[in-house]
C-alpha positions as a Python dict, from the first residue, in 0.01 Angstrom:
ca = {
    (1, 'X'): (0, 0, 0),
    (2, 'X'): (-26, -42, 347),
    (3, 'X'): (29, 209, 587),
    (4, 'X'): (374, 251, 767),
    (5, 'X'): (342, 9, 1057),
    (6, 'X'): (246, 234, 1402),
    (7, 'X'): (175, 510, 1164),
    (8, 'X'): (-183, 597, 1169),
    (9, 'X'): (-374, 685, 846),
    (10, 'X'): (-550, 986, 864),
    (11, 'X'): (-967, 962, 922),
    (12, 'X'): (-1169, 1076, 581),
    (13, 'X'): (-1452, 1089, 744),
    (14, 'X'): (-1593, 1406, 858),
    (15, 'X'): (-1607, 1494, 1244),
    (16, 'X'): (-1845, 1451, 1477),
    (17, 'X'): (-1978, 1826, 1491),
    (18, 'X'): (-1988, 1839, 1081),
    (19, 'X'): (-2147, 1511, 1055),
    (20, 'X'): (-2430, 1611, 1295),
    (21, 'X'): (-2427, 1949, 1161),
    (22, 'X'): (-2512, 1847, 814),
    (23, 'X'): (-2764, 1624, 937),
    (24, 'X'): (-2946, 1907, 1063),
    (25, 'X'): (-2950, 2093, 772),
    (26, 'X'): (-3148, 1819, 610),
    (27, 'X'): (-3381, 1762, 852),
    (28, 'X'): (-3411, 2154, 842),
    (29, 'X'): (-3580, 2091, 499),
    (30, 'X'): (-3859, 1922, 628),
    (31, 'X'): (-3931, 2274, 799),
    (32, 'X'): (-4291, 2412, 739),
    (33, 'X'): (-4262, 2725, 861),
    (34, 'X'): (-4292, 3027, 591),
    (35, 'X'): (-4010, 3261, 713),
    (36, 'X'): (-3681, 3020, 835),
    (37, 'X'): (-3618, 2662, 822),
    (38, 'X'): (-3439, 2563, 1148),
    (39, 'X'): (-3360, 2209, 1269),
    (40, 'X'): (-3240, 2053, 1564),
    (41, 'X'): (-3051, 1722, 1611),
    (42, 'X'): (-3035, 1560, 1992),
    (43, 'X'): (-2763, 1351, 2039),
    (44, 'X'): (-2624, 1082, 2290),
    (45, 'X'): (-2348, 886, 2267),
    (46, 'X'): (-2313, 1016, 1918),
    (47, 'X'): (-2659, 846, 1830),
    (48, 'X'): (-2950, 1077, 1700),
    (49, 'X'): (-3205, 1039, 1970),
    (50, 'X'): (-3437, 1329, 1840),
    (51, 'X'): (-3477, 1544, 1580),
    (52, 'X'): (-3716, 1851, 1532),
    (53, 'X'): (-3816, 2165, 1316),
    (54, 'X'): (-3925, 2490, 1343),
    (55, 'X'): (-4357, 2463, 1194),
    (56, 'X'): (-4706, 2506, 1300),
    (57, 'X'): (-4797, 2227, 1599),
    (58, 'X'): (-4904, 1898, 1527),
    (59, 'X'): (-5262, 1870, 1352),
    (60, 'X'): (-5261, 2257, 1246),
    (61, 'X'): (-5251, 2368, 903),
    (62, 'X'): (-4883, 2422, 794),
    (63, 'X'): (-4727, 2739, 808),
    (64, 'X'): (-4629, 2733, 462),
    (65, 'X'): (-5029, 2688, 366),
    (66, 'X'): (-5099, 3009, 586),
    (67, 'X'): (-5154, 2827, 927),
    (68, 'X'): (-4999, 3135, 1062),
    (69, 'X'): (-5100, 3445, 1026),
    (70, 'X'): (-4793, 3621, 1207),
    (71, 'X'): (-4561, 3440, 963),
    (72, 'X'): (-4786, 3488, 641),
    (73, 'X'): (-4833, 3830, 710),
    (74, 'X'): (-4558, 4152, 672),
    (75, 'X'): (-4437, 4129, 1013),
    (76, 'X'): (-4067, 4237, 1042),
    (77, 'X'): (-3824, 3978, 1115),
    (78, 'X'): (-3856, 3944, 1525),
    (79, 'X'): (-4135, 4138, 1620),
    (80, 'X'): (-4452, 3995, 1640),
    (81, 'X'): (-4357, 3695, 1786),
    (82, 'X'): (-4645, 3678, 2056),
    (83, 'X'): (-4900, 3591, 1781),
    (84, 'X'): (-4642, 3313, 1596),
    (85, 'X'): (-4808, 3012, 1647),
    (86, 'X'): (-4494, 2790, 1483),
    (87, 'X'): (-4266, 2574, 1728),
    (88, 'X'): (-3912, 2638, 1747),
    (89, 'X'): (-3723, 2336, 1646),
    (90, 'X'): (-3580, 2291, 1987),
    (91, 'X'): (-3895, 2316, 2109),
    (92, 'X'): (-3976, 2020, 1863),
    (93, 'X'): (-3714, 1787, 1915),
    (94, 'X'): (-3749, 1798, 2289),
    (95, 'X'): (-4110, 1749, 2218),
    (96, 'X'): (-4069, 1412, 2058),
    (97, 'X'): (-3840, 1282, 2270),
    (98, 'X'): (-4175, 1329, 2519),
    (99, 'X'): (-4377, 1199, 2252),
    (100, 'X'): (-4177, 843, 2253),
    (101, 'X'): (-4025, 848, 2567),
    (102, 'X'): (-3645, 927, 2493),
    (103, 'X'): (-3461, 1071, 2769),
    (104, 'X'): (-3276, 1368, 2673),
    (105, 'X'): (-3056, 1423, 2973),
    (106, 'X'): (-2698, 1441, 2940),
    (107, 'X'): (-2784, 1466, 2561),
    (108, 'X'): (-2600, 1739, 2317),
    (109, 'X'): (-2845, 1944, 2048),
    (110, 'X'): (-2722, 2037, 1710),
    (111, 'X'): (-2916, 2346, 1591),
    (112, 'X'): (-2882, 2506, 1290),
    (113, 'X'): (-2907, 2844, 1419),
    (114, 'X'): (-2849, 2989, 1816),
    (115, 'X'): (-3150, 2918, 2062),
    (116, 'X'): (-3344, 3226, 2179),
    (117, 'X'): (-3392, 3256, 2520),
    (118, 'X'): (-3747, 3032, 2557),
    (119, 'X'): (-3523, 2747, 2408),
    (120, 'X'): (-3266, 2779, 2635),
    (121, 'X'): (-3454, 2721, 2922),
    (122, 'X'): (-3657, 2440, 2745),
    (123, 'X'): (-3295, 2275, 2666),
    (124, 'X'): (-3198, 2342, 3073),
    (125, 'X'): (-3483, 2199, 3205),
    (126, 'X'): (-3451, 1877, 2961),
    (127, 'X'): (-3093, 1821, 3074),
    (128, 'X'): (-2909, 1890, 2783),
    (129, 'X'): (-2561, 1971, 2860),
    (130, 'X'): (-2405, 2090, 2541),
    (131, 'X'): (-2551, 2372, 2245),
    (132, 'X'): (-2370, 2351, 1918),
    (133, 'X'): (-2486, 2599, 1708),
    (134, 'X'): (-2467, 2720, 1347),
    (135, 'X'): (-2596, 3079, 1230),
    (136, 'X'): (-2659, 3320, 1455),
    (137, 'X'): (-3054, 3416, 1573),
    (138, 'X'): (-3163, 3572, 1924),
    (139, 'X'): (-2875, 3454, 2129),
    (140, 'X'): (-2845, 3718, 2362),
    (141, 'X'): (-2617, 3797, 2675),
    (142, 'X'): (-2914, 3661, 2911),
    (143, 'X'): (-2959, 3370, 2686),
    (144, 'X'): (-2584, 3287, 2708),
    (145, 'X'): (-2553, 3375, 3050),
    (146, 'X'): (-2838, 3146, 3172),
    (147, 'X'): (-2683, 2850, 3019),
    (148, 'X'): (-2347, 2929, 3154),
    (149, 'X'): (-2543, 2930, 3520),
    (150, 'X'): (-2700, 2626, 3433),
    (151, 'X'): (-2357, 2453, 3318),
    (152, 'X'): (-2479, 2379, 2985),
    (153, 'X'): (-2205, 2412, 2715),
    (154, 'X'): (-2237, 2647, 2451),
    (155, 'X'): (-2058, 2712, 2147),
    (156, 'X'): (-2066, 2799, 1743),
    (157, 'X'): (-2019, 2546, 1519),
    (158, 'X'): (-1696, 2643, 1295),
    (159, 'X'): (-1612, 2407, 1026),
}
């Protein structure tokens, strides 16, 4: 049946934020990185113009396969993190966009957990104007504060 004429049927589909979201959390499976699998999805437009994950660089032995020592040893969570030679996946996505030639300003980045401060200034500096972000990582008062400055848009994803 129909719906009532000027009554609008309700969307099934899921929003925008949730749609991207989940997207990230696949490409988060590609991660290669021994400790956390993080993913980020740029988007424009809502288009997927990049994607990335946290790993060793390009042409170095996977993390998982002991490419890094820092992750593969018994380093506690967050210390250590001058000898980690894995990419964050912000670091990643905004890294192929370079690769191909994909302008990310203006963009919005889906990550699957908070960007540390190194990533926020990466994501400034790219022109990204909006941070949705799942769990929580090193997101710190500077962190948030910086993008703030910078006008970039922050906020948790909340389903």
């Amino acid at each position: 049946m129909p719906a009532a004429k000027g009554k609008k049927k309700a969307d099934p589909r899921p929003d925008w934020d949730t749609y991207f979201m989940e997207i990230a959390q696949v490409v988060a499976t590609r991660a290669n990185c021994s400790r956390r699998k993080v993913a980020a999805v740029v988007v424009s437009e809502h288009r997927i113009i990049s994607t990335g994950y946290n790993g060793t660089p390009r042409g170095v032995t996977n993390c998982f396969e002991g490419g890094c020592a820092r992750c593969a040893g018994t380093a506690p969570s967050g210390s250590g993190l001058e000898e980690c030679i894995c990419v964050h996946a912000e670091q990643n996505a905004i890294c192929q966009a370079a690769y191909y030639g994909i302008r990310l300003a203006g963009a919005k980045i889906y990550v699957t957990i908070s960007p540390c401060l190194t990533c926020a200034k990466l994501l400034i500096n790219a022109g990204i104007k909006e941070v949705v972000y799942g769990g929580d990582y090193a997101f710190t008062e500077q962190t948030e504060r910086l993008l703030r400055e910078a006008g970039v848009t922050c906020r948790r994803y909340a389903p």
